[in-house]
N, C-alpha and C positions, 0 to 999 in steps of 0.2 A: 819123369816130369820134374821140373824144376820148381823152386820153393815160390817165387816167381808166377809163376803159372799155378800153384793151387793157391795164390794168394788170391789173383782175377780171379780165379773159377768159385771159391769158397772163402771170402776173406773173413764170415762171420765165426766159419768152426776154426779157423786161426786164431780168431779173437780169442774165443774160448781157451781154446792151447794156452796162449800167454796168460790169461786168468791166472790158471794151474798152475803154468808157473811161475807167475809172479807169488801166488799162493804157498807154495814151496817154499819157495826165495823170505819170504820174512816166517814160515815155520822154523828154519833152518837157522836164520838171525833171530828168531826169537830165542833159541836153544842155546847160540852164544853169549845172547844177554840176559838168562837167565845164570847161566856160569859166571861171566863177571858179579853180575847181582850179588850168587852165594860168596865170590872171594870178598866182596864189602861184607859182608854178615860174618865171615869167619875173623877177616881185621878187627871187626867191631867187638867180636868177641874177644879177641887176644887185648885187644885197648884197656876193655873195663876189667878184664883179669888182672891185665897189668898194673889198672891205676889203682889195684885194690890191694896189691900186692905193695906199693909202692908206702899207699898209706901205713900198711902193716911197715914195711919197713923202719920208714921216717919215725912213725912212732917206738919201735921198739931200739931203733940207734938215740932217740931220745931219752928215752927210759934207761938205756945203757950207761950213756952219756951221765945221766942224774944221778944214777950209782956209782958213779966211779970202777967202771969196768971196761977200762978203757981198750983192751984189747977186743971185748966182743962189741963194743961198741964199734972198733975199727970193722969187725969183720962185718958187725949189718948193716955201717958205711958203704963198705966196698959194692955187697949187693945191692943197696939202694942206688947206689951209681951208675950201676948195670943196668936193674931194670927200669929208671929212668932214661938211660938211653934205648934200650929196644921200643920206652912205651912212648920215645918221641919218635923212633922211626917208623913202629906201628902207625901213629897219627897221619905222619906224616903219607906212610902209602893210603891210610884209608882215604885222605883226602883228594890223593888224586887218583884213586882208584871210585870213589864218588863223583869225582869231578868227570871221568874218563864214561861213565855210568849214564851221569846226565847227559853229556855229548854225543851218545852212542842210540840213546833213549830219542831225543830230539832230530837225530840221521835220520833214525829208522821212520818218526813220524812223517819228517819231510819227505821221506821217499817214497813211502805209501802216498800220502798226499796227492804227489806229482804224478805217480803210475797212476792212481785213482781219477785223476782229472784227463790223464793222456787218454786212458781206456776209455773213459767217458764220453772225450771227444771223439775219439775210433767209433765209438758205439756209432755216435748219432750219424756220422758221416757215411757209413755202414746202412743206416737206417735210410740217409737221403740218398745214396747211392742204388738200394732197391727198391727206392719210388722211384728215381731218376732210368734205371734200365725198364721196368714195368711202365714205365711214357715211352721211352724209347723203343719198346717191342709192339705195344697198341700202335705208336704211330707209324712203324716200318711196316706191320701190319694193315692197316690203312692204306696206307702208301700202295704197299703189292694189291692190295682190293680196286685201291683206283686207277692201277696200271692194268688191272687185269681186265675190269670194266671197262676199260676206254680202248684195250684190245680188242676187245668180244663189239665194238660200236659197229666197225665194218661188216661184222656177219650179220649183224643185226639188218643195219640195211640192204644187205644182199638179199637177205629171207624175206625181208619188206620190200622188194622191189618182185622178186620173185613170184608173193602169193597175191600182190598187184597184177601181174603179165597175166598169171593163170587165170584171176578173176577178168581181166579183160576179155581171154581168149575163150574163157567159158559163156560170159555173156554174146561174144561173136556167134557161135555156135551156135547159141540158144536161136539167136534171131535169123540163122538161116534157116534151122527147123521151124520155125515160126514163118517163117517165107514161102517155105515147101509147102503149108498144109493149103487144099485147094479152097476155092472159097464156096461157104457151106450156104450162102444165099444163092449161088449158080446152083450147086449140081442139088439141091433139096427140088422136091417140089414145090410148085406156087402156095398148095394148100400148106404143106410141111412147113413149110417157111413164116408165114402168116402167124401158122398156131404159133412156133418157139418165138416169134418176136411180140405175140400177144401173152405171153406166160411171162417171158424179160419184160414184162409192162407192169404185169400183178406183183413181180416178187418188188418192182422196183416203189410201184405205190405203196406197200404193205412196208418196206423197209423205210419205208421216208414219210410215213403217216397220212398217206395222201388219200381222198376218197373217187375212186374211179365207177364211172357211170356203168352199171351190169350191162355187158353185151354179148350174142350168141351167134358165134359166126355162121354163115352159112352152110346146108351142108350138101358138097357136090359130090357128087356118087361118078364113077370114074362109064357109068352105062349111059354114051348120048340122049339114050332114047329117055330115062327119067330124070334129068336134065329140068328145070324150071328156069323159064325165060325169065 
């Protein structure tokens, strides 16, 4: 897989990575600016050795000088000569070995600086790029819910057209059974008949609070002969 491709797949634990190593990166410059650092402190030390040396010298080619001894005067001449020039070549690296110090010191913070605000900006970009995919998946998600609902519409209405026909074709049915049954006021008898349509009378007053006048039908006995005219 290419560097490329786990940048899309994972670009936050890449950020991380360059942390580390940008983190490295100024350990590593710190270690050589702490080397330059001690070469100014060791100059700084040969300078004030020197200029102490120097003193010593001046004074005692003086004091030479004032005794009339004139050859060792010469000779703590010669060394004052000396170490006044090492203690101006000293100077002179210390200052641009301080010089080189500061400009190395002022790199390093601009370049932290920069990486510090690049990362930053990565961060948040990072940050809007996993709200920007988490819109992106809800709404592709969406999207497939209402391609998939608007699939499923046509079954919909086949099953609603369907449990239509059968409730038609069941109520057909019903009423030809309903058609079939013979009629119960022919084949009853007269007496038979009378009574259930006099009982469908009481349940119907009693259900609808009605007051029906008490009556006792007659009663015909199926023998001609006790029969009452």
């Amino acid at each position: 897989m290419s560097v490329s491709n786990l940048e899309r797949r994972n670009p936050a634990a890449l950020l991380e990575v360059e942390k580390e190593h940008l983190r490295k990166q100024i350990a590593n410059y710190n270690e050589g600016l702490a080397s330059h650092a001690a070469l100014c402190e060791r100059l700084m030390a040969q300078v004030r050795s020197l200029e102490k040396e120097e003193q010593q010298l001046r004074a005692n080619t003086t004091a030479q000088i004032r005794s009339g001894n004139r050859r060792a005067a010469a000779e703590s001449a010669l060394q004052f000569q000396t170490v006044k020039g090492q203690l101006a070549e000293n100077r002179k690296q210390l200052e641009q070995a301080e010089t080189t110090y500061k400009e190395l010191l002022r790199a390093r913070e601009v370049a932290i600086r920069g990486a510090q605000e690049k990362l930053e900006t990565l961060k948040q970009n990072i940050d809007d790029l996993k709200v920007r995919r988490a819109t992106a998946e809800m709404t592709e998600m969406a999207a497939g819910m209402t391609a998939k609902l608007g699939g499923s519409a046509d079954t919909l209405e086949r099953l609603a057209k369907m449990v239509d026909e059968e409730r038609q074709l069941a109520a057909g049915r019903t009423r030809v059974a309903r058609d079939s049954i013979p009629d119960t006021g022919a084949a009853l008898g007269e007496d038979e008949h009378r009574a259930l349509a006099e009982q469908a009378l009481v349940d119907f007053a009693a259900e609808e609070d009605i007051a029906l006048e008490t009556r006792v039908l007659p009663y015909r006995s199926t023998n001609p002969g006790n029969q009452t005219e």
